[in-house]
N, C-alpha and C positions, 0 to 999 in steps of 0.2 A: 527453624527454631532449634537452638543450640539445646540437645538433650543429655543431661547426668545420665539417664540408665535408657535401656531399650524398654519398648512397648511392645508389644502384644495386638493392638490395634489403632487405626488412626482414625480420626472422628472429623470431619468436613462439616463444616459451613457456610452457607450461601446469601448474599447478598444481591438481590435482583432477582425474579420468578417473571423475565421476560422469556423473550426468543429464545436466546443461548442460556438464559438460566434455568429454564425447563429442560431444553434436550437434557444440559449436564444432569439435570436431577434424574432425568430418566435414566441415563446410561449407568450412572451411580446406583440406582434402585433394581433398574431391570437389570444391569451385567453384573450383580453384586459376588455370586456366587462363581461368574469365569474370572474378578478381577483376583478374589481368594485365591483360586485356583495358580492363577498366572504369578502372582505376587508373595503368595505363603501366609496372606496375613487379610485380616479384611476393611476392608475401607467403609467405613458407617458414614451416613449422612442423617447428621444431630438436628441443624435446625436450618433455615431457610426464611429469609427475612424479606418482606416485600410490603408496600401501602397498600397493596391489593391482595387480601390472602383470599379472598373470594369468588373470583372466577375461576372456569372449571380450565385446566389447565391439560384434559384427557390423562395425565398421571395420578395413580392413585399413592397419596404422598402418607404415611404413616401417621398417629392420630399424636399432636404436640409437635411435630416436626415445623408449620408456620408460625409465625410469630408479622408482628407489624412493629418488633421493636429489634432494630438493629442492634442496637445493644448486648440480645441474645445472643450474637455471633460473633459481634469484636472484644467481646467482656468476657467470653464464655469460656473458663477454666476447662472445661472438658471439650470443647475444640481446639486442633492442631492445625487443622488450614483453613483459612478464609477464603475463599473465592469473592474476590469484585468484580459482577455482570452489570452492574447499574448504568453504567455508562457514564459520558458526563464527565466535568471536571471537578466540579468546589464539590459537591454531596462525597460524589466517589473518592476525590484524593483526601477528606477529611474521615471518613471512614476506614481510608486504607492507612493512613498514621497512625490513626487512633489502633489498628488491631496490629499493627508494627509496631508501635510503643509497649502492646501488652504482651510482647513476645510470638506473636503465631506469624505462623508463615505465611505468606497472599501468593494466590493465582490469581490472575486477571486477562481479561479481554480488551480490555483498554485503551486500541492503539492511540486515540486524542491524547487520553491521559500520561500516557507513559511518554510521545514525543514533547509534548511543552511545559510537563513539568516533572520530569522521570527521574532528572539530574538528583532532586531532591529528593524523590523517593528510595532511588536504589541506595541515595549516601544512607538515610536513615535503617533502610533493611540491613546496610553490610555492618553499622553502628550499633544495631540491634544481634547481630547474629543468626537472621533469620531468612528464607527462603523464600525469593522472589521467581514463580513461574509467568511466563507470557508468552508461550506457544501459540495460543489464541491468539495476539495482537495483529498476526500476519498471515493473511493464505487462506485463514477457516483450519479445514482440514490437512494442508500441505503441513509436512512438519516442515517448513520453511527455519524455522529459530532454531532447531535442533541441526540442521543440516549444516545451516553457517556454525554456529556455536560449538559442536563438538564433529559432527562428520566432517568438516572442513577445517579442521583447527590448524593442519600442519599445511596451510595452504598461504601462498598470496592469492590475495584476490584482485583480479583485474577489474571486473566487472560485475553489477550487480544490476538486472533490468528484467523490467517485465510486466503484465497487464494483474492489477492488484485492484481492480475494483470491478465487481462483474456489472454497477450499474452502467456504466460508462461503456463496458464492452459490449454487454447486448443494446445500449441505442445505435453504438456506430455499427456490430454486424449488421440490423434492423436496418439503416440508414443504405449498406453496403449492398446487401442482399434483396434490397424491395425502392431502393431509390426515395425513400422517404423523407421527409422534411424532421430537423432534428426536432419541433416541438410536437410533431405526430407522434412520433416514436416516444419521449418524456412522458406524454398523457398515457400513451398506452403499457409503459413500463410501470407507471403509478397505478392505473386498473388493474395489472398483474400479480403488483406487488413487490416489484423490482426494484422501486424508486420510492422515495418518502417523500410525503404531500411537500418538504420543502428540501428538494434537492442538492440543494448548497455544496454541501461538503461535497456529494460523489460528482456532480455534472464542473464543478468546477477545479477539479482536482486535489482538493484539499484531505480528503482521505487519503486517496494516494499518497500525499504530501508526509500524512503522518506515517503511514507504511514502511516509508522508505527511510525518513527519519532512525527508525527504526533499525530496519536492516541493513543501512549503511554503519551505523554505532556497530553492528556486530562486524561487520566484513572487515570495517579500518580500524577499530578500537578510537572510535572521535566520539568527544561527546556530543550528546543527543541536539541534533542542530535544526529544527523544525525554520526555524527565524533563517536559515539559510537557504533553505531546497525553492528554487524556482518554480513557478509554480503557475501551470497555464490550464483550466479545463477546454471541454470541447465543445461548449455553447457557439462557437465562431465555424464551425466545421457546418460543410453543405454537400449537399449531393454531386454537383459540378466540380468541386475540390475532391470528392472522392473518386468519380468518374475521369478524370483526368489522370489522380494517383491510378488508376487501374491501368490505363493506357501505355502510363510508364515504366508499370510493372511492377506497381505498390500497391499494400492496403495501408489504409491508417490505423492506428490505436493509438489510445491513452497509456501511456509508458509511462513508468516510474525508471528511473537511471542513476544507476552511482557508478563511476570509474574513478582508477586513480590512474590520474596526468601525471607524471615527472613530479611528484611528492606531495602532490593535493588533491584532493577527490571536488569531481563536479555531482553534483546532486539539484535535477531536475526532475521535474513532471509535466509530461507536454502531449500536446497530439502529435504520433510524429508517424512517417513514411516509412515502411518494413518493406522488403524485398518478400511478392508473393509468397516465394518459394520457404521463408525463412521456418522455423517452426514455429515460434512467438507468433506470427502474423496468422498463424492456421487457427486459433486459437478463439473460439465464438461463444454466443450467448452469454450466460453469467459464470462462464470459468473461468478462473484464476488462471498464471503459468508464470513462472521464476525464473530465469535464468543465468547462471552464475560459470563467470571464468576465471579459473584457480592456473596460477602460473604452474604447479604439480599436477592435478590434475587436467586440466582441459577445460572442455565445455561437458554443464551439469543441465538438466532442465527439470522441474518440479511443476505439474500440473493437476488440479482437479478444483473442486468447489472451495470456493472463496468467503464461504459466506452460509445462514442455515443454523438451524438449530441443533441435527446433530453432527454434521461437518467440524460444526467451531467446537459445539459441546464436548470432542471428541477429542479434539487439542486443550480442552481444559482438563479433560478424566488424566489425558497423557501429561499433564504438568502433575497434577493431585499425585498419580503413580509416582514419577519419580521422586516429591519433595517427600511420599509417605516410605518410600524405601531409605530413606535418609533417617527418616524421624523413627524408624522401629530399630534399626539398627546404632542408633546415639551419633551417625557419623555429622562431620560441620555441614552448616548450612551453605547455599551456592545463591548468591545472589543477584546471580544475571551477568549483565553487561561488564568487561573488563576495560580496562583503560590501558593504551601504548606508554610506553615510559614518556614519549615523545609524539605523540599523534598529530596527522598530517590535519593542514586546515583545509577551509573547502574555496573554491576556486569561484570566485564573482561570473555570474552568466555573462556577462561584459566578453570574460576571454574565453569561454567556450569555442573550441571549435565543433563546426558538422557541417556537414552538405544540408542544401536547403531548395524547399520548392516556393517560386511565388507565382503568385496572379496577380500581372497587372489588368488594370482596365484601360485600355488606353483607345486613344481615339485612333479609326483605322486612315491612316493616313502615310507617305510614303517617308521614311525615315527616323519613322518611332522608335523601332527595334535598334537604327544605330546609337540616337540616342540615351534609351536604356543599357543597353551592351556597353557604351563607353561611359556611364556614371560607376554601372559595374567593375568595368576596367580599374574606372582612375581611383577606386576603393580595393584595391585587390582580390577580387570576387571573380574567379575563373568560369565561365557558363559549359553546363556539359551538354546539357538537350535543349530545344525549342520546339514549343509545340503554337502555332496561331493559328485558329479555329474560324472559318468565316469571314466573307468578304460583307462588309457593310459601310461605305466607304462615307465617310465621316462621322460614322457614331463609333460609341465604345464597344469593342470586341478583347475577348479572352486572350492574354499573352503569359505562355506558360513556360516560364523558365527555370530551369533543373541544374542546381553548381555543383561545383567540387567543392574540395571543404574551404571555407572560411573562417574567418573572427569572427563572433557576435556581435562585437561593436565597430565591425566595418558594415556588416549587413543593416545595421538598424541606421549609419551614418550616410550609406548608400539611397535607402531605401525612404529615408527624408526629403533627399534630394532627388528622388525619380517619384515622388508624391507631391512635390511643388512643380512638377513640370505641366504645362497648359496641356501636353495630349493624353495626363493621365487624369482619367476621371473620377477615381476613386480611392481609398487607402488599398495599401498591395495589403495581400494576404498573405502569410507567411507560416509554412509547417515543415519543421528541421525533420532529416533525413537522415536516419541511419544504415547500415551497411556497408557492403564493400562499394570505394570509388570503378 
């Protein structure tokens, strides 16, 4: 929020007394007197808006400080930042206009919100003159937003990839480490509390989806392209595809990926094939890990919890800090995401290239392989390994072949025609491959 004179104090309100809108109120309450300390100045939490102000939330929250009327926080002349924790799209993005129309600045956690309908938001903040944080949207705790956005500023970015969903990464460790079947592991990550009663977004990748969204707009200055990023979860992934990848010298994950190709960025989310040794692939349970290639710098990697009340709460206190060092000192508002004069588009999965593993099922009989091998050929689809497991001599057996890089739409035009063939019994499986050939 563009301010005529300095203040003396900034005054926070919150919308949402979930998960991460608890931590933040705790870190606001309980570190009130270190944030003074660190900042020069103090950060007050006014009001805190939820339909539920009645369950015990173990924070002991000041007396007038909840409200069940939002209104107290988007309307509220004596608040200078809104925080949006609600989640969600139509509640939250009409809450988050309505307190951008009235001049305050938003934090938010958002990441749904901000990829599919962010275009609209950030125009209306920079139209407003007001400050847009979303630290939170990405990582949890990793300052992931900060590191693209300003520690990397004087950088090309080659590469932006890495495990952004911890539901997803602790079923495939789980799956990886104990040979478990993926709906074993689903149930048991819901008991935990790792998984939501409906899993959707994280087992299918579509959180990822939005992540990336996200931290692709930062790395290439594109805008927000959720309707673009490919998008595959890992409901298809079995213990026999991952016992094979081990053979080979892989683990799988659920990746999130942005590269720039020769003037366009690819943006996928997939299962895909890490080389053991890589550091991303070391990378278990529900931790997050980022990793970024800057034509100046090198290779960056950014790891810790992904997710958590005060992980994320703790990238929301660090957005509130810096929009509050803005607003006491009168300087302009900063409203996120910048646009390329000229920004690259994103590259259709069609022309992708990567190396790739599949599994046929084909019937064991002599000649299959050349078969296979020359459908591959007459598609330009180079083979680097062959693994075939088991002699069973006319039923279907494992045929596991490992390529060098190809087109995406030679492998899917390939791979039609080696699933019409009579010795293959089943649709191939197919998980892209990254690393060195």
């Amino acid at each position: 929020m563009a301010q005529a004179k300095t203040k003396k104090a900034v005054n926070v309100g919150i919308l949402g007394f979930g998960t991460v809108g608890s931590g933040t109120a705790r870190i606001l309450l309980e570190n009130a007197r270190l944030l003074k300390d660190r900042l020069g100045f103090p950060v007050n939490l006014r009001k805190i808006a939820d339909l539920d102000i009645t369950r015990d939330r173990g924070i002991k929250v000041p007396k007038g400080v909840l409200t069940t009327n939002a209104a107290e926080v988007t309307d509220n002349p004596d608040v200078d930042i809104v925080v949006e924790l609600i989640g969600g799209l139509k509640t939250a993005k009409t809450l988050m206009l309505r307190a951008i129309k009235n001049g305050r600045n938003v934090v938010t956690a958002n990441k749904a919100l901000l990829a599919e309908e962010g275009e609209e938001i950030f125009a209306q903040a920079r139209k407003k003159g007001v400050s847009l944080g979303f630290e939170a949207s990405v990582g949890g705790g990793i300052p992931i937003i900060k590191a693209l956005g300003e520690g990397l500023v004087a950088n090309n970015i080659n590469a932006v990839f890495g495990i952004v969903n911890g539901t997803s990464n602790y079923i495939l460790t789980k799956m990886t480490n104990e040979a478990m079947e993926f709906a074993a592991v689903l149930k048991e990550a819901q008991q935990l509390g790792y998984a939501e009663a409906d899993p959707t977004l994280d087992v299918e990748g579509i959180d990822s989806a939005h992540k990336l969204t996200i931290l692709a707009s930062l790395a290439y200055g594109i805008p927000l392209s959720f309707k673009s990023v490919y998008t595959e979860g890992i409901t298809g992934i079995t213990p026999l595809d991952i016992g094979f990848a081990s053979e080979l010298g892989f683990k799988i994950k659920l990746l999130a990926i942005a590269k720039s190709i020769n003037g366009v960025v690819e943006l996928r989310v997939h299962p895909t094939m890490l080389p053991k040794e890589d550091l991303v692939s070391q990378v278990d349970g529900v931790m997050n890990a980022i990793y970024v290639n800057g034509r100046e710098t090198g290779d960056t990697l950014y790891y810790g919890r992904g997710a958590g009340d005060m992980p994320t709460g703790s990238a929301v206190v660090s957005d509130i800090a810096d929009i509050a060092k803005l607003v006491v000192n009168g300087s302009p508002a900063k409203a996120g995401l910048r646009r390329l004069p000229s920004p690259p588009g994103v590259m259709p999965i069609e022309d992708v290239e990567s190396m790739y593993y599949f599994r046929f099922t084909a019937l064991d009989r002599p000649g299959v392989l050349s078969k296979v091998s020359g459908v591959l050929g007459d598609n330009n689809i180079s083979i680097a390994s062959v693994i075939q497991k088991g002699r069973k001599e006319g039923e279907a057996v494992p045929l596991i072949i490992l390529t060098h890089k190809a087109r995406e739409k030679d492998v899917r035009k390939a791979l039609g025609k080696i699933d019409a063939l009579p010795v293959v019994a089943a649709k191939t499986r197919l998980i892209r491959v990254e690393g060195k050939e």
